[in-house]
C-alpha positions as CSV (number, residue, x, y, z in Angstrom):
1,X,-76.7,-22.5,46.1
2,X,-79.2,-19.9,45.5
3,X,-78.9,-16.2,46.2
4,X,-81.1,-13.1,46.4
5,X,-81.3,-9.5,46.6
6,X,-84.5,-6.8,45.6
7,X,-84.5,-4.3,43.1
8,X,-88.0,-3.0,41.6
9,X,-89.9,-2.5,38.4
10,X,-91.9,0.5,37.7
11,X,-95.7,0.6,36.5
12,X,-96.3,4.3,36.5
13,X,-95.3,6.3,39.8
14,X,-95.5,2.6,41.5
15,X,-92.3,0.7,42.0
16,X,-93.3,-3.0,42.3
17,X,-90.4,-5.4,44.6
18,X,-88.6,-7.5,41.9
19,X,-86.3,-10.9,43.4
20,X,-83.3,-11.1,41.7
21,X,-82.1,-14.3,42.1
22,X,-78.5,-16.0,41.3
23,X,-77.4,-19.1,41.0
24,X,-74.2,-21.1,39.8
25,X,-73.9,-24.4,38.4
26,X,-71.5,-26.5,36.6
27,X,-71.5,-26.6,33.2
28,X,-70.4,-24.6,30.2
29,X,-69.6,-20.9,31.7
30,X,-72.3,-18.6,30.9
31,X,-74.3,-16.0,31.8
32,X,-77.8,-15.9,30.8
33,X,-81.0,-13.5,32.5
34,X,-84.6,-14.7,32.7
35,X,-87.9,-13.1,33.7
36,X,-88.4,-11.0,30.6
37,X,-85.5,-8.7,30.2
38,X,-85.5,-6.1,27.9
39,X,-82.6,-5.1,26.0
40,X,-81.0,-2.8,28.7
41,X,-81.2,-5.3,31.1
42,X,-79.5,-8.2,28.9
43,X,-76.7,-5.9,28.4
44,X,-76.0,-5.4,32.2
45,X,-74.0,-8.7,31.4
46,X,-70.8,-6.9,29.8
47,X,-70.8,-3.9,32.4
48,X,-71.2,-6.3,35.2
49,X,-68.1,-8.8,33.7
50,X,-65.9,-5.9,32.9
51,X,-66.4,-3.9,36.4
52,X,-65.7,-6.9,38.0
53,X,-62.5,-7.2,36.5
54,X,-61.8,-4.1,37.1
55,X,-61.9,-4.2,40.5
56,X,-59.6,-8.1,39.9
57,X,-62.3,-10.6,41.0
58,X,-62.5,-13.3,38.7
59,X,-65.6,-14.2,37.2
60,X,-67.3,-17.6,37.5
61,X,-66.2,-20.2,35.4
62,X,-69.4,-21.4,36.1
63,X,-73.2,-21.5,34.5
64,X,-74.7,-18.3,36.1
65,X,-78.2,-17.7,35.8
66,X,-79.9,-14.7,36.7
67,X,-83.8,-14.7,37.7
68,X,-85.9,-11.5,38.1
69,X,-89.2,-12.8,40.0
70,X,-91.9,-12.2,39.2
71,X,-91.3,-13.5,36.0
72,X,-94.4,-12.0,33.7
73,X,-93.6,-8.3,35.1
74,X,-92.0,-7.0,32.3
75,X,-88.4,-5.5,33.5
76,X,-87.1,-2.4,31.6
77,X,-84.1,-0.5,32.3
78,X,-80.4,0.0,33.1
79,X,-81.0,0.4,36.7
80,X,-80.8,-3.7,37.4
81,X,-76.9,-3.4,36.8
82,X,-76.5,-3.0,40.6
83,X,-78.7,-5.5,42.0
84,X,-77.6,-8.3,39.4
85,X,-74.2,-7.3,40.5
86,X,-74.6,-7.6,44.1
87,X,-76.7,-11.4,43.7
88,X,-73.8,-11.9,41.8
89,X,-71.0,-11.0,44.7
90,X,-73.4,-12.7,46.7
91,X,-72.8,-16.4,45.5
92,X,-69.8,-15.6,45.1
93,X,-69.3,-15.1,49.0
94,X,-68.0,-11.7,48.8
95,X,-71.3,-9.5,49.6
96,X,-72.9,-11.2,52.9
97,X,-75.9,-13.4,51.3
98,X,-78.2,-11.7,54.8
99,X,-77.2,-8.4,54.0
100,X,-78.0,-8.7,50.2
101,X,-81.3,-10.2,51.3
102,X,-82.3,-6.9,52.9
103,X,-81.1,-4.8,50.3
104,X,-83.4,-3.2,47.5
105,X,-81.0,-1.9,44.7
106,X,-80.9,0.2,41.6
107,X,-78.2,2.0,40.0
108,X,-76.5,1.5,35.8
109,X,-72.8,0.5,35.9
110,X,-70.0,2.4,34.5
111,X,-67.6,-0.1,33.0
112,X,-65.1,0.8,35.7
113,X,-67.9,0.0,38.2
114,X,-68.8,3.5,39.2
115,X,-72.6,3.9,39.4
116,X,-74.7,6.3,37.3
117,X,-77.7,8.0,38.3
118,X,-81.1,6.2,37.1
119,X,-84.8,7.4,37.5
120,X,-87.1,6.0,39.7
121,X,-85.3,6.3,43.3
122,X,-88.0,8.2,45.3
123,X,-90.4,5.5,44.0
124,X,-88.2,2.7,45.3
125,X,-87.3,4.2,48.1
126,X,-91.2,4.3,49.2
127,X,-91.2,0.6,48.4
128,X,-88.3,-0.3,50.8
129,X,-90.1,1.3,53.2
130,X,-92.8,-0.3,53.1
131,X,-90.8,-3.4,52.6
132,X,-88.7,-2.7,56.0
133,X,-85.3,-2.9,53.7
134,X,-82.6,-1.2,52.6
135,X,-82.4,1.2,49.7
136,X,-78.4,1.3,47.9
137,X,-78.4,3.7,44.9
138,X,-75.8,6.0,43.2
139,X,-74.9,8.8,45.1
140,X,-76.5,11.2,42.7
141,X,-79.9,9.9,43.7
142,X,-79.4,9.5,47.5
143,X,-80.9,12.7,48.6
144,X,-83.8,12.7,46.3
145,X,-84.7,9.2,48.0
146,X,-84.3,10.5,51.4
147,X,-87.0,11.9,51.1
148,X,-89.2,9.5,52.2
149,X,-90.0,9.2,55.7
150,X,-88.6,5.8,57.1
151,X,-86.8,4.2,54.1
152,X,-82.8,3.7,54.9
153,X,-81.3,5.1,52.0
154,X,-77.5,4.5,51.3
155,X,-75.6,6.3,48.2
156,X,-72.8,4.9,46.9
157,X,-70.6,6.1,44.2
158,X,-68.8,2.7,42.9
159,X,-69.8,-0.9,42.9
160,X,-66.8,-1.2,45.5
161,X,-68.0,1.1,48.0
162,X,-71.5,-1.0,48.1
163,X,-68.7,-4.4,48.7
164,X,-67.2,-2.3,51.5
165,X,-70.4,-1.2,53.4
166,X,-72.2,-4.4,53.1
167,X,-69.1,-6.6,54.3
168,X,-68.9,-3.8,57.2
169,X,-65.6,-2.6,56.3
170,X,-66.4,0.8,55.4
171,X,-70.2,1.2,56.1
172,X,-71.5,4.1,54.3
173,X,-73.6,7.4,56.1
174,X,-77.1,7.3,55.2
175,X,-78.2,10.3,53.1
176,X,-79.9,13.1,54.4
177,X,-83.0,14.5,52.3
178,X,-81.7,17.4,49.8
179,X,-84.2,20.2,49.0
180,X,-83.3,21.9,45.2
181,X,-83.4,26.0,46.1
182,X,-84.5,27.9,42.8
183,X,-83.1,30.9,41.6
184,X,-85.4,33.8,42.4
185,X,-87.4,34.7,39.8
186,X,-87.4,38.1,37.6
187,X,-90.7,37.9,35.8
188,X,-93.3,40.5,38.4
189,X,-96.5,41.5,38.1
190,X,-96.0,45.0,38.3
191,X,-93.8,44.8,35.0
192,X,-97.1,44.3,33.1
193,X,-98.8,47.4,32.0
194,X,-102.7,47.8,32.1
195,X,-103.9,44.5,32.0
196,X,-105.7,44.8,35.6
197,X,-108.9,42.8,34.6
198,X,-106.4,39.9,34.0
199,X,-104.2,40.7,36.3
200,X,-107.4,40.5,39.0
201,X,-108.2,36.9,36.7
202,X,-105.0,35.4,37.4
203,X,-105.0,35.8,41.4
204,X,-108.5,34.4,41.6
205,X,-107.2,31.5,39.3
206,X,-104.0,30.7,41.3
207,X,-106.3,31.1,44.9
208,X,-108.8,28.7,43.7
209,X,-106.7,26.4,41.0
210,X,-109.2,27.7,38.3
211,X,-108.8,27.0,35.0
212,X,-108.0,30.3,32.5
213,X,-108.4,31.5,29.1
214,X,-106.8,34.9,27.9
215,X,-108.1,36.0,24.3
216,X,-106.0,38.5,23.0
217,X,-104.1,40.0,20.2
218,X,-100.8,39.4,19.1
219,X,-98.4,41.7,21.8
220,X,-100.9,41.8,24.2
221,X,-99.3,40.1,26.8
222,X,-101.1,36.8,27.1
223,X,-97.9,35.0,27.6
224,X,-96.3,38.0,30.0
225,X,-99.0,37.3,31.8
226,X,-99.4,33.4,32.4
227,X,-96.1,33.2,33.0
228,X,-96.1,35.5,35.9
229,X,-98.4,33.2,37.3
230,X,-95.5,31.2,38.7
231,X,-94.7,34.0,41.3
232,X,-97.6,34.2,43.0
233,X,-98.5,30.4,43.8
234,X,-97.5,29.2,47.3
235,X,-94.6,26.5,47.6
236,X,-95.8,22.7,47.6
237,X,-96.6,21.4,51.1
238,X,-94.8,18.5,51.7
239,X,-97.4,15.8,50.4
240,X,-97.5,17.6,47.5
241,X,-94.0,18.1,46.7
242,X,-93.7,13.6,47.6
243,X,-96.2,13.3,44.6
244,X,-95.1,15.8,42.2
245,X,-91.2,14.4,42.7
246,X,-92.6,11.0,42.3
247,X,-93.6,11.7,38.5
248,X,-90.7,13.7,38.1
249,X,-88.6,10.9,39.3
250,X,-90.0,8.6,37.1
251,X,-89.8,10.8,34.2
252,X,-86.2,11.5,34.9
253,X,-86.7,15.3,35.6
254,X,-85.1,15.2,39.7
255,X,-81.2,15.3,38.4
256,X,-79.9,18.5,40.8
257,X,-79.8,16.8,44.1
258,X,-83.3,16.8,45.8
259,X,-86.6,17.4,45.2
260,X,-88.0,21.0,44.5
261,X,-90.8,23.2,46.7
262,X,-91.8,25.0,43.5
263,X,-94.9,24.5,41.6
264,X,-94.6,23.1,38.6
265,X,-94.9,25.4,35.2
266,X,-94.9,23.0,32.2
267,X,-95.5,24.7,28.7
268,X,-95.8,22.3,25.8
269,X,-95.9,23.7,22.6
270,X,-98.7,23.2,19.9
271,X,-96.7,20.9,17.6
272,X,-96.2,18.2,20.8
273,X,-97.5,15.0,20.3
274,X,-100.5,13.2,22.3
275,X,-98.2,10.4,24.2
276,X,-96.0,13.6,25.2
277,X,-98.7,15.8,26.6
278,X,-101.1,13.0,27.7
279,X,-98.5,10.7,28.4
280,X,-98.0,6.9,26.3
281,X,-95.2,5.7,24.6
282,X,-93.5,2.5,24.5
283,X,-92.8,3.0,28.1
284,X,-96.0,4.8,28.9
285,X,-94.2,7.4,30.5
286,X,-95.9,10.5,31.8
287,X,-96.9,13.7,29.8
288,X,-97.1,17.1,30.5
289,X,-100.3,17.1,32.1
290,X,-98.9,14.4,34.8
291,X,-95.8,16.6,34.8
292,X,-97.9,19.4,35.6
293,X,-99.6,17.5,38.8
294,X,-100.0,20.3,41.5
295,X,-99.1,23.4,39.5
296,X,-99.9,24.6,36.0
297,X,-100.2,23.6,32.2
298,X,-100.3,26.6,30.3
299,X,-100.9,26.3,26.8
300,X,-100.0,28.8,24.5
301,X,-101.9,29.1,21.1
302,X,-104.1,27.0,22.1
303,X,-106.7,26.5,19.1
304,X,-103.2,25.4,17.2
305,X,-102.8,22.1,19.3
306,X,-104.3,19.3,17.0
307,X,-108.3,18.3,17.8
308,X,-107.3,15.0,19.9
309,X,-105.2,16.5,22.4
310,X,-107.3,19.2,23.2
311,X,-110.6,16.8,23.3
312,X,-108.2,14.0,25.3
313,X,-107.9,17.0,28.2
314,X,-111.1,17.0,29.0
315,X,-111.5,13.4,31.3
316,X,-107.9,14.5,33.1
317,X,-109.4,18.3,33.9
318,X,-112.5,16.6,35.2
319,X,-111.2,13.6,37.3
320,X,-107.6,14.3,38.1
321,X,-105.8,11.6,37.0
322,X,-105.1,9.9,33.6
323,X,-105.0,6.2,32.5
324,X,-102.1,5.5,29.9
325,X,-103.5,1.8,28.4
326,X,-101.2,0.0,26.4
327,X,-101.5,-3.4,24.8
328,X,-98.9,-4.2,27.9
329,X,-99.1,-2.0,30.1
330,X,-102.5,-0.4,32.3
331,X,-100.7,2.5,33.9
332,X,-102.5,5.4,36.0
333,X,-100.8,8.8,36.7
334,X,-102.2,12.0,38.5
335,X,-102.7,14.9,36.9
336,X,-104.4,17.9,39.2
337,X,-103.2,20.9,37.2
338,X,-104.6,24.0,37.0
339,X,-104.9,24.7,32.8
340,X,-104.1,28.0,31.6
341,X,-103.7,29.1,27.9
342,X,-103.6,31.7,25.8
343,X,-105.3,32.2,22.3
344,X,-105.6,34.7,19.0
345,X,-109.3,36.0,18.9
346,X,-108.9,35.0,15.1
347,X,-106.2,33.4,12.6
348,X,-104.7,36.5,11.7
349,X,-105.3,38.2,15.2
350,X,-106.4,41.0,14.8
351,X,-110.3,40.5,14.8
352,X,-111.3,43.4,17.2
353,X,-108.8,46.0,15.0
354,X,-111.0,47.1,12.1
355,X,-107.9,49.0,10.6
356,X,-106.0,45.7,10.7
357,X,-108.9,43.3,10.5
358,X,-109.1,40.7,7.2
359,X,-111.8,40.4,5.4
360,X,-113.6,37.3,7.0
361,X,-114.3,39.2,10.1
362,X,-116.2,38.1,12.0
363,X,-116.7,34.3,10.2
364,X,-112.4,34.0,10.8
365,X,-112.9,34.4,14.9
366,X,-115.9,31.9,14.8
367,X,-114.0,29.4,12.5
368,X,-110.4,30.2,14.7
369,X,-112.1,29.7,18.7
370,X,-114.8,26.9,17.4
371,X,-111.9,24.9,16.8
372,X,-112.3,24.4,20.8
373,X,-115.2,22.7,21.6
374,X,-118.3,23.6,23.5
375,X,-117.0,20.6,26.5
376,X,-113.6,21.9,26.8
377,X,-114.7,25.6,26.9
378,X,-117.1,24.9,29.3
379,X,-113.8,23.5,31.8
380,X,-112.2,27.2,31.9
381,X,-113.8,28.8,35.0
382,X,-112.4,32.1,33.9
383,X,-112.2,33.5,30.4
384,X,-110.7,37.2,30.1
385,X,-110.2,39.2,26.9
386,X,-106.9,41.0,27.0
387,X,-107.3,44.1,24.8
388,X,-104.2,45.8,23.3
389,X,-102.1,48.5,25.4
390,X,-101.7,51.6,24.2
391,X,-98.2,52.4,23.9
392,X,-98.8,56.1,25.9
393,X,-99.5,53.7,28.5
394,X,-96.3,51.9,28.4
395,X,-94.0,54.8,29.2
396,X,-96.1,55.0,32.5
397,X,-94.1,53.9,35.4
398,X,-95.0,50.9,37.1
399,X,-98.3,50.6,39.2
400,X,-100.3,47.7,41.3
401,X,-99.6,45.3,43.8
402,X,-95.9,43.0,43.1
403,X,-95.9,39.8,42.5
404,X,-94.8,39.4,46.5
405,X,-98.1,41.3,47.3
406,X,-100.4,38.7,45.2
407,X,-98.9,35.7,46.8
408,X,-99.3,37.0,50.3
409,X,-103.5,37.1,49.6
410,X,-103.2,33.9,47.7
411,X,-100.9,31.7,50.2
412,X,-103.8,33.0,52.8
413,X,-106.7,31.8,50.8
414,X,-104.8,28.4,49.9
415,X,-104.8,27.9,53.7
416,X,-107.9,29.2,54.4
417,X,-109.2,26.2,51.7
418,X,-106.7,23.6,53.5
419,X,-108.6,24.3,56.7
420,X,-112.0,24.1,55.6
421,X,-110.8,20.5,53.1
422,X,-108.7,18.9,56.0
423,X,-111.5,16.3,56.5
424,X,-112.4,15.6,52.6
425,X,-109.5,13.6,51.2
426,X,-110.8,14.1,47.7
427,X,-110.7,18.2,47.5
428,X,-108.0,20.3,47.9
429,X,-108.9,23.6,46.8
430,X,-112.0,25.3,45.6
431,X,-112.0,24.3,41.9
432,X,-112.6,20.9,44.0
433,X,-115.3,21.3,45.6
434,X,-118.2,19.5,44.8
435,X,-122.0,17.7,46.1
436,X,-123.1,18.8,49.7
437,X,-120.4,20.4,50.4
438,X,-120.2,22.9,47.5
439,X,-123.4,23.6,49.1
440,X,-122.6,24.1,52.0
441,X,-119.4,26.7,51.4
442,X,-120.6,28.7,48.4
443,X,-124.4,28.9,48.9
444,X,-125.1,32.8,48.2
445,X,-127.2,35.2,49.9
446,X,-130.7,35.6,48.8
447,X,-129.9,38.7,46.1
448,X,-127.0,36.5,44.9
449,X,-128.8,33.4,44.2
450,X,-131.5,35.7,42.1
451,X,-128.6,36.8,40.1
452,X,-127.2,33.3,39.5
453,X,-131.1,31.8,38.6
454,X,-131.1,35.2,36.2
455,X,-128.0,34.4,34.5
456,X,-128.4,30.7,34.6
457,X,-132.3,31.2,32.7
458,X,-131.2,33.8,30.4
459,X,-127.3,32.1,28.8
460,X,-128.7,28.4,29.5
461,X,-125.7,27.7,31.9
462,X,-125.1,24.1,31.9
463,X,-125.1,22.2,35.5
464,X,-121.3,22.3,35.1
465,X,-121.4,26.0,34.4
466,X,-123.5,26.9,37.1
467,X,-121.3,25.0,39.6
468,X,-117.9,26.3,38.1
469,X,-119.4,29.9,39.0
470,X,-120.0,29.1,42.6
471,X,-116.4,28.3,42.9
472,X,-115.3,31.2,41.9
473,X,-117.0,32.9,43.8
474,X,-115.8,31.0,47.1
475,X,-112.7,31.7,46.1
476,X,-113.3,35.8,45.4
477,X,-114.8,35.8,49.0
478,X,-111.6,33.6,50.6
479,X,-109.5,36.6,49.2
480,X,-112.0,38.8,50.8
481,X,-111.7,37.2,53.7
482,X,-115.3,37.0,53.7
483,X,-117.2,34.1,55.5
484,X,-120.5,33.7,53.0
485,X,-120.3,34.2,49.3
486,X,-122.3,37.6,48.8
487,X,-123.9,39.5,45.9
488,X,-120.5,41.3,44.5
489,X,-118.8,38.2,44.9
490,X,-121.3,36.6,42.5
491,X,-121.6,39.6,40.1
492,X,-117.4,38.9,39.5
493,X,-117.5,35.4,38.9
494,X,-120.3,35.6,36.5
495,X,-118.7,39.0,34.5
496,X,-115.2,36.5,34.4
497,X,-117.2,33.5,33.5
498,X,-119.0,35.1,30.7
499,X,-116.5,37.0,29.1
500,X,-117.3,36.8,25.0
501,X,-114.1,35.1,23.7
502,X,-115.3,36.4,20.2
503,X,-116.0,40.2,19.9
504,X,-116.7,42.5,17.4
């Protein structure tokens, strides 16, 4: 007699159905898995022997053989302890084989049978939707799989309570989607002092999702201020928040209960390696960009990141999405972040200070920002030099809008943009836009356009450059309020586009 039950496999953010299949035959008592295990797999063989015994039921003196169809899908992970367990039970009568035949399972065994929470829930659970089956997983990850509209999701804290609901003795509630509630935050833009040209940069960036470069001395406040940048974005809509708790499943990161409403706000630093901010590995897990998917990667010192990560941004910044290939694995994550970093004019920093300056000025600055390259550069729609404070000016009391103001003109403009890109499934915002219908949203009025040929003549804009600016200057118009994209709308965008990241 043969046996089955689902569990799934993951290839990036997609969980793919896996069969597992049991069967017992006479013969020398064993216990063998097929369909290319991986290490953590084979070893569900103890947990699943000494849970059972735990609970008394006598293991098979039998051959048991385990099959996890397909068999050329590579199957990695702890999280097939639960459905091995429960083919298992089913051949051995004490699960219902129907009900284990509508069941798709994950969930790592405690040796006492008590199930520990695994990644990769919300994924499954949109598979057993689709599927029309049941989703059992430990009771850590129940209201993180909720989430997804139409799966039947069933947490279980022990091996026994699973034996108990399927068998209909006990059957188990089904969870109710949790929603994680973050601590408010302390970090305000009226705590930064001065700084209104980037100050100004920032809310245009986070209305628009516009990439951003602040050049700046040490103590400027380049960090201060990108991390401020968090308070004034608008909470996920609920498609958003799906896909950015998707990768965050996968990757492990949804571990308090439910998935979050908050952007993202991922910050690598400059000694991280390629497969962690681009994603790879043996596992070809996601990387901070992916991690960043709907919010923002800032990058802090960002001339010190090594040449092939910063040249490996520039596809994912363009398209949106990253392909992690692998000799075994061809995996495809999304990645639509909004970039933001921060940089030293020079190596020593303090290029514009002639009292403080080194002697290479200004060859250091040229050597220090070339080490970014003309493609990447071109990517950051704004670029804003934050000059030093004086400190008279820091024992002024605090001035400008709060960080509760900013998001109020910034939550309008993001639904101004949802509006006006309900019907284009490929743009979300204005750093989207593209073709006919950049055209059509950001063509300027007739003095505006003679200062965009003027500027465009004069600097030799690339095409990219020239379109990047039209953005902008849709968004400075959404804050505005303002229907067309006028002359002063223009005049910004180009004065924040052409900001000299080297000065003297």
């Amino acid at each position: 007699m043969i046996t089955l039950t689902h569990s799934v496999a993951f290839r990036g953010t997609e969980a793919c159905l896996v069969e597992v299949q049991c069967s017992l035959t006479p013969g020398l008592p064993g216990f063998s898995i097929v369909g290319l295990p991986d290490k953590a797999v084979s070893e569900a063989r103890d947990r699943i022997r000494s849970a059972l015994a735990g609970m008394a039921i006598a293991f098979p003196s039998k051959k048991v053989t385990i099959n996890l169809s397909p068999a050329d899908l590579p199957k990695e992970g702890s999280h097939f302890d639960l459905p091995i367990a429960i083919a298992l039970l089913s051949a051995l009568e004490i699960v219902p084989t129907d009900m284990a035949r509508g069941m798709v399972s994950l969930g790592e065994m405690s040796l006492d049978g008590t199930l520990v929470p695994v990644t990769g829930s919300l994924p499954a659970a949109v598979t057993a939707a689709a599927e029309d089956l049941e989703l059992i997983c430990p009771a850590a990850c129940g209201r993180e799989a909720a989430w997804v509209s139409g799966a039947r999701v069933t947490a279980a804290h022990s091996l026994s309570d699973v034996i108990r609901h399927a068998s209909g003795q006990t059957p188990i509630t089904p969870s109710e989607p949790g929603e994680v509630s973050r601590a408010p935050s302390f970090h305000d833009m009226r705590d930064v002092k001065g700084q209104e040209r980037a100050k100004r940069a920032l809310e245009i960036a986070a209305a628009g999702r516009h990439n951003l470069l602040l050049v700046g001395p040490p103590g400027t406040g380049k960090s201060m201020l990108a991390r401020r940048l968090a308070g004034i974005l608008p909470a996920l809509t609920a498609r958003e928040a799906l896909e950015t708790s998707m990768i965050h499943s996968v990757a492990g990161l949804l571990d308090e209960g439910g998935i979050s409403r908050d952007r993202p706000f991922r910050d690598p630093h400059h000694t991280s390696s390629a497969a962690a901010v681009i994603g790879g590995g043996r596992l070809a897990r996601p990387g901070e960009v992916s991690l960043a998917h709907n919010g923002v990667l800032f990058m802090d010192e960002l001339p010190e990141f090594p040449r092939n990560i910063l040249e490996s941004l520039r596809q994912p910044l363009e398209t949106g999405e990253v392909m992690i290939a692998r000799a075994h694995a061809h995996v495809k994550y999304p990645c639509r972040f909004m970039l933001v970093a921060a940089a030293n004019p020079c190596r020593c920093g303090y290029m514009t200070d002639p009292a403080r300056a080194c002697a290479k000025v200004p060859a250091c600055g040229e050597d220090y920002l070339g080490r970014i390259s003309g493609p990447l550069m071109d990517r950051f729609d704004l670029r804003v030099d934050v000059p030093p404070v004086a400190c008279s000016d820091l024992d002024l009391p605090a001035a400008g809008d709060t960080s509760e103001d900013v998001a109020l003109r910034v939550t309008a403009a993001h639904a101004l943009q949802a509006r006006r890109y309900a019907e284009q499934p490929e743009m979300w915002s204005n750093a989207d836009a593209a073709g006919s219908m950049l055209d059509e949203i950001a063509s300027p009025d007739s003095e505006g356009r003679d200062l965009l040929i003027r500027v465009a003549d004069k600097l030799g804009l690339s095409a990219r450059g020239y379109h990047r600016i039209m953005r902008v200057a849709r968004t400075i118009a959404d804050l505005e309020g303002s229907v067309t994209v006028r002359y002063p709308h223009l005049a910004e965008a180009v004065g924040l586009r052409l900001a000299r990241p080297v000065s003297t």
